[in-house]
N, C-alpha and C positions, 0 to 999 in steps of 0.2 A: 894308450890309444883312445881318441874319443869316438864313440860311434856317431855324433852327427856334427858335421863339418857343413858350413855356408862359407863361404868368400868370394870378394868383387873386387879385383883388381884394377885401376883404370887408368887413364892416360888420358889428356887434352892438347889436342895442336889447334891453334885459333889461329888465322888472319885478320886482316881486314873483313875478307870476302865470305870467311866460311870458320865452322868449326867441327872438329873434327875428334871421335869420341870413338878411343878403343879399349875395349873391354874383356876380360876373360872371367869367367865363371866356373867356381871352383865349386861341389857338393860330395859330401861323402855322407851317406845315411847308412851304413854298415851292410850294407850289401859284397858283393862278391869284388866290387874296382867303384872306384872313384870316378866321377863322369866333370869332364871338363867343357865347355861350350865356350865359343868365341865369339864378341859380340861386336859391331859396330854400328855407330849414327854418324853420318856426314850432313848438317848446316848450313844452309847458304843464306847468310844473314842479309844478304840485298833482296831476298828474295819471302823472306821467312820459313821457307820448306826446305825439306829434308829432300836431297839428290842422291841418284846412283852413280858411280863412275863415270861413267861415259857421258856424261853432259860435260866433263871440264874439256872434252877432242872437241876439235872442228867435224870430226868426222864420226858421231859416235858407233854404228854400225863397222868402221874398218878398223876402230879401236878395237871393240871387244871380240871383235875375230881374228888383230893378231895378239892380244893377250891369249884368247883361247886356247890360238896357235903353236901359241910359246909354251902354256901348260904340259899340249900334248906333245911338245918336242922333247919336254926332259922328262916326261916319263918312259916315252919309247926308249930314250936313250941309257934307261934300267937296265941291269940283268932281265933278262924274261922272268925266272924265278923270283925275281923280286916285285915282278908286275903283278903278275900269280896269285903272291902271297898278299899283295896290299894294296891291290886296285879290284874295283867290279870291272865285269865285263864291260859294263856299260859307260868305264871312264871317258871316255870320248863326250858322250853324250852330258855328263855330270859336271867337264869341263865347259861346255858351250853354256853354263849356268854361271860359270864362277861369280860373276855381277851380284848375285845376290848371295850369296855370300858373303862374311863379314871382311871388307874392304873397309881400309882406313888412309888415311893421307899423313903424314909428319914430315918435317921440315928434311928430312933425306927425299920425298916423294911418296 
């Protein structure tokens, strides 16, 4: 067993229009668990900055409320003991963030 682990796992989806960079974050410094973080950059090389999701809708405000939506329809759709054990109370609210969150784009979507 080593006590200090780094790793960067990464993935690239390019277009024409954009690039697209997802990443996971691997660290174990010998503490009690291993912490993993998940990372993404979205590129819009017409543009040269970096985009959130919802600028690729016509409609970005009904996009990310029925992405939101959707979140919180398969989590209700839990066991409640499984809500319980592996959501905050305040999922609903953590949901209506997902945007920033690490969102990525590849050729499935």
């Amino acid at each position: 067993m080593t006590p200090y682990t780094l790793e960067l796992d990464c993935s690239v989806y390019q277009t024409e229009q954009m690039v697209c960079i997802q990443a996971e974050y691997y660290s174990y410094t010998g503490g009690a668990h291993p912490n993993t973080v998940l990372l993404a950059w979205n590129f819009d090389l017409m543009t040269g900055q970096f985009f959130a999701p919802e600028i690729l809708a016509a409609d970005g405000q009904i996009f990310l409320d029925a992405v939101r939506d959707e979140i919180i329809r398969q989590i209700d759709m839990t066991p409640e003991a499984a809500v319980e054990a592996g959501y905050w109370e305040d999922y609903q609210d953590i949901a209506a963030n997902w945007s920033s969150y690490a969102v990525s784009f590849n050729e499935e979507g």
